[in-house]
LUMPA-798400 format. One record per residue: residue number from 0; residue in three letters; x, y, z of N, C-alpha, C, CB in turn. Coordinates in nm, 2 decimals, always signed. Glycine has a CB too. Layout:
[NUM, ALA, [X, Y, Z], [X, Y, Z], [X, Y, Z], [X, Y, Z]],
...
***
This chain:
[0, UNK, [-2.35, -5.20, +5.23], [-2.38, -5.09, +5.14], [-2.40, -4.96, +5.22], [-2.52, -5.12, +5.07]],
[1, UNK, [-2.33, -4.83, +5.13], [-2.40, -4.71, +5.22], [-2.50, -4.66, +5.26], [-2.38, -4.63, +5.21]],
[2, UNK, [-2.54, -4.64, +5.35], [-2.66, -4.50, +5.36], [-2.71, -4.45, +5.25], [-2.61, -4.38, +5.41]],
[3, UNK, [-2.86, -4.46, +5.23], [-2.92, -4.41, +5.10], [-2.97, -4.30, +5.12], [-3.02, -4.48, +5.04]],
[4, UNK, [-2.96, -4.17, +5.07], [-3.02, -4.04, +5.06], [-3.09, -4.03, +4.97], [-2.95, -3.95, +5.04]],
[5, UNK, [-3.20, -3.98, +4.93], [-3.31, -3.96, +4.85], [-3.28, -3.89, +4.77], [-3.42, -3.93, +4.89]],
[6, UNK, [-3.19, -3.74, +4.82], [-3.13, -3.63, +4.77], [-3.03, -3.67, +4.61], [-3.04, -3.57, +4.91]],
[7, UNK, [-2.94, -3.81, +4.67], [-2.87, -3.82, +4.58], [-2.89, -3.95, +4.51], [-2.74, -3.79, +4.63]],
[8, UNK, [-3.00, -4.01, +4.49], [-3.06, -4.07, +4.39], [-3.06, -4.05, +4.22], [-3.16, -4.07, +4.44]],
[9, UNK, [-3.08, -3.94, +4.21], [-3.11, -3.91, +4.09], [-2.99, -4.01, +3.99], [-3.11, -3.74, +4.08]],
[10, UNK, [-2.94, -4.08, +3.88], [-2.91, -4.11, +3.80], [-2.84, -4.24, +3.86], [-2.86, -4.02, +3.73]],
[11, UNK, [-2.89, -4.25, +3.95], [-2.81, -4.45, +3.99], [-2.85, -4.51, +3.90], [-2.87, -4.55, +4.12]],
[12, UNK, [-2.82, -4.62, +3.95], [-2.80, -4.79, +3.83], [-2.87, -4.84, +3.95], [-2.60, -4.91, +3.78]],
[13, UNK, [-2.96, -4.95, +3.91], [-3.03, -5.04, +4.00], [-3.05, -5.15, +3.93], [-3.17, -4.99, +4.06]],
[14, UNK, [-3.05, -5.29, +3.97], [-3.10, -5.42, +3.94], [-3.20, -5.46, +4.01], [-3.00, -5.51, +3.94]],
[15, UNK, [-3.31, -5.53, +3.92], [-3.42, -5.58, +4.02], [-3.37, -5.73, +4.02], [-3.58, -5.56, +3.96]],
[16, UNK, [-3.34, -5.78, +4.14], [-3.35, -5.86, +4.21], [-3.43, -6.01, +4.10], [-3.41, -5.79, +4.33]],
[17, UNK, [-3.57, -5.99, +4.12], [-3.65, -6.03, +3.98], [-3.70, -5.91, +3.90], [-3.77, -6.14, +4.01]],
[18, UNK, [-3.68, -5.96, +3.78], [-3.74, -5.96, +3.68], [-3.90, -5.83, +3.71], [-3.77, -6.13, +3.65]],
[19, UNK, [-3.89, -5.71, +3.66], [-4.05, -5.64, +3.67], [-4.05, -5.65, +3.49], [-4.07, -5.44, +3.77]],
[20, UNK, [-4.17, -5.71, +3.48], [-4.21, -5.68, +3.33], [-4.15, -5.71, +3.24], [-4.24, -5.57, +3.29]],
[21, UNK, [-3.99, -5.87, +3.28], [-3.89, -5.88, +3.20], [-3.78, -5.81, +3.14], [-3.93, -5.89, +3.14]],
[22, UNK, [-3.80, -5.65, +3.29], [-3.69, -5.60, +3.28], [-3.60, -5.59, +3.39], [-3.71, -5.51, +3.24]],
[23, UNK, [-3.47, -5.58, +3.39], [-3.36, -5.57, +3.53], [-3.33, -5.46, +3.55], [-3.21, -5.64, +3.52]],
[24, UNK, [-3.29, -5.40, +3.41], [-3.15, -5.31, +3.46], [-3.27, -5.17, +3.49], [-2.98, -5.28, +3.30]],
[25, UNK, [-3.25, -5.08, +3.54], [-3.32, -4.97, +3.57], [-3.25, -4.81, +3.65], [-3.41, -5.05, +3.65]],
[26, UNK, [-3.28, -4.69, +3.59], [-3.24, -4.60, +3.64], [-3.33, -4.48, +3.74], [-3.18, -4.56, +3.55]],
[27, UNK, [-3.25, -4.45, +3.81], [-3.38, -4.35, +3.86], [-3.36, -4.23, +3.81], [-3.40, -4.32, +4.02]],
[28, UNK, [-3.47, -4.19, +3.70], [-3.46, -4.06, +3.66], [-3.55, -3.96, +3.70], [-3.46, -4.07, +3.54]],
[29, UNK, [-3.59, -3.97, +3.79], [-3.65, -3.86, +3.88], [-3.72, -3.89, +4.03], [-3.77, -3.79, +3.80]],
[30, UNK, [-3.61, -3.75, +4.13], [-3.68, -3.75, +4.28], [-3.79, -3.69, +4.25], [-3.60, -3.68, +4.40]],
[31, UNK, [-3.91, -3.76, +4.35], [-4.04, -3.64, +4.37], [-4.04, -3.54, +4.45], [-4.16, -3.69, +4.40]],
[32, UNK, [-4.02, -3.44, +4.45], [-4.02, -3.38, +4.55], [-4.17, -3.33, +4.61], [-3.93, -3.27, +4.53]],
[33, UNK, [-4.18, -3.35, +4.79], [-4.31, -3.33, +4.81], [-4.39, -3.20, +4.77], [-4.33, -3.33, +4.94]],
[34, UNK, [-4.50, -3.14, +4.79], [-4.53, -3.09, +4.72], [-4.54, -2.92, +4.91], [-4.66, -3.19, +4.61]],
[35, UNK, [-4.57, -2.96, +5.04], [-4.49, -2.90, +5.11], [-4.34, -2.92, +5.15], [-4.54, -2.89, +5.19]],
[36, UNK, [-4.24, -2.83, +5.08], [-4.12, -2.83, +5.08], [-4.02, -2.84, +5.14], [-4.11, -2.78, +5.06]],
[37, UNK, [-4.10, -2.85, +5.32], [-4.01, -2.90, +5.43], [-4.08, -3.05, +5.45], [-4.01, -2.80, +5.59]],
[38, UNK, [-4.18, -3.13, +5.40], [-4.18, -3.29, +5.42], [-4.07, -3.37, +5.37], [-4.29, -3.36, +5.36]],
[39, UNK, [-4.10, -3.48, +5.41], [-4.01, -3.54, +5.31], [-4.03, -3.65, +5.20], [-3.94, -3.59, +5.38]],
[40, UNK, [-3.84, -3.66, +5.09], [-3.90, -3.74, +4.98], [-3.94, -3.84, +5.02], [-3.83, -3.76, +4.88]],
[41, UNK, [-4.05, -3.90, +4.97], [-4.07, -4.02, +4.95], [-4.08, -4.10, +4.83], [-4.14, -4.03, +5.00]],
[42, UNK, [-4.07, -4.04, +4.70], [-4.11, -4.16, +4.59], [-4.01, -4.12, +4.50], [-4.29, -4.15, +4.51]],
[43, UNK, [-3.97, -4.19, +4.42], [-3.85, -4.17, +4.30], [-3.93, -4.25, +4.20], [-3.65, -4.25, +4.33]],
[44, UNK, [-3.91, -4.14, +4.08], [-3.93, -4.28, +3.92], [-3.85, -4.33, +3.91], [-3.93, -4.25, +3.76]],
[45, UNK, [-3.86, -4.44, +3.84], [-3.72, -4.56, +3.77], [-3.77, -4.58, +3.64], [-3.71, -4.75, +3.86]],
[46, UNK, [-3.67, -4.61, +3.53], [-3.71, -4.59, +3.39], [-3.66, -4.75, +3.38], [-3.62, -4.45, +3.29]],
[47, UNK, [-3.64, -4.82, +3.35], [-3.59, -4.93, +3.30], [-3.53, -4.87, +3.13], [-3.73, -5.07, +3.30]],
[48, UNK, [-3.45, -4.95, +3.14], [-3.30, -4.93, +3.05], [-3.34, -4.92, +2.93], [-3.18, -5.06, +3.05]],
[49, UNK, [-3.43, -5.06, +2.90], [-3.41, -5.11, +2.77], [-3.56, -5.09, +2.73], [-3.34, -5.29, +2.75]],
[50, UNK, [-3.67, -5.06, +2.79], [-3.79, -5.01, +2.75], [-3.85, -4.91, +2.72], [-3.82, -5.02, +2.79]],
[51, UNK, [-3.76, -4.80, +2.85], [-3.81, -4.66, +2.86], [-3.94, -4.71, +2.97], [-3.86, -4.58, +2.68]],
[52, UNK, [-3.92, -4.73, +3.02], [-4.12, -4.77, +3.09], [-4.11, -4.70, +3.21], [-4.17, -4.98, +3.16]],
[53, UNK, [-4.16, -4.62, +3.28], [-4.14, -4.52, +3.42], [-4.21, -4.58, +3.51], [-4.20, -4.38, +3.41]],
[54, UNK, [-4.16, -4.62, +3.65], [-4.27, -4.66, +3.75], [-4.23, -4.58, +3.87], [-4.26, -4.83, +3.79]],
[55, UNK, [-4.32, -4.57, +3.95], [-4.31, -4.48, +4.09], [-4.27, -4.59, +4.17], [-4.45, -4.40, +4.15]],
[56, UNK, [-4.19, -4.55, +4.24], [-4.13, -4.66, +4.36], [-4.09, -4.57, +4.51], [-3.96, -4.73, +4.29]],
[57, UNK, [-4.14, -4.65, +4.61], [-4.11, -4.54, +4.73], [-3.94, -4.56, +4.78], [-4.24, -4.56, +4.88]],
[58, UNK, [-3.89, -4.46, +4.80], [-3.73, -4.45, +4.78], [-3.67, -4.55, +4.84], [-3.68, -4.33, +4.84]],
[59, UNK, [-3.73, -4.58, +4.98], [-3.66, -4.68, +5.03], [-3.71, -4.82, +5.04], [-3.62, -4.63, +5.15]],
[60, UNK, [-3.76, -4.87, +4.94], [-3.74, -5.01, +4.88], [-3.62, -5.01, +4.77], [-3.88, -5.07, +4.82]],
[61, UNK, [-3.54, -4.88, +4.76], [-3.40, -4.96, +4.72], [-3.32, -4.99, +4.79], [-3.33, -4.91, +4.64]],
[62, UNK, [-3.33, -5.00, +4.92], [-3.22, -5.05, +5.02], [-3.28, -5.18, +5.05], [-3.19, -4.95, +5.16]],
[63, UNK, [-3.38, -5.23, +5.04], [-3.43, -5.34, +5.03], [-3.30, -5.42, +4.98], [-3.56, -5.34, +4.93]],
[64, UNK, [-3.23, -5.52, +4.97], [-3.15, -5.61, +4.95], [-3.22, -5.73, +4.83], [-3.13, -5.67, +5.09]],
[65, UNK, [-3.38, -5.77, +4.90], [-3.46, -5.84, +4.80], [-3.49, -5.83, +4.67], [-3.56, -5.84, +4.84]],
[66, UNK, [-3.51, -5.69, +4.70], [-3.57, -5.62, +4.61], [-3.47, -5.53, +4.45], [-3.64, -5.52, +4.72]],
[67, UNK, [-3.37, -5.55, +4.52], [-3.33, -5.44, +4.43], [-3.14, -5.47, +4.46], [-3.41, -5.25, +4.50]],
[68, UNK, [-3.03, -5.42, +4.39], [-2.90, -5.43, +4.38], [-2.86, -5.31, +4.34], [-2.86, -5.53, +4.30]],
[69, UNK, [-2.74, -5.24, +4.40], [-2.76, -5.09, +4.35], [-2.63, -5.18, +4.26], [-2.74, -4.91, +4.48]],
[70, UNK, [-2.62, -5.08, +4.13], [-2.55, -5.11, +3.98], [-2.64, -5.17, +3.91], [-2.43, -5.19, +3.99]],
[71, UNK, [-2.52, -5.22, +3.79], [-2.58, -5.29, +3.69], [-2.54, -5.44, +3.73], [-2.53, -5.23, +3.55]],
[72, UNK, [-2.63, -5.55, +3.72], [-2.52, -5.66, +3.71], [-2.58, -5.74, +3.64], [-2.47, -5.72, +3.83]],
***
């Protein structure tokens, strides 16, 4: 898999690995950006597909393998 940038997260496809709350498929619809402007990102929302449900996730547990599948599948 490539290199993950935080920068270019915004509107991926992600699969959870298992199941959160009976849901898989999931998007990230918003980077956080820190709140001083030279730190760095650390947290992205993820919406799940079929719920709408928003969770805070720190960016790089999507490169997690366990955790997470970048697409839909």
């Amino acid at each position: 898999m490539n290199p993950l940038s935080p920068k270019k997260l915004l509107l991926t496809k992600w699969t959870a690995v298992k199941p959160i709350a009976k849901q898989k498929h999931f998007l990230v619809s918003k980077v956080i950006l820190p709140e001083p402007p030279n730190a760095k990102i650390e947290f992205v929302e993820i919406e799940a597909v079929y719920s709408k449900k928003v969770t805070l996730i720190p960016w790089r547990d999507l490169g997690n393998s366990e955790l997470w599948i970048q697409g839909w599948q």
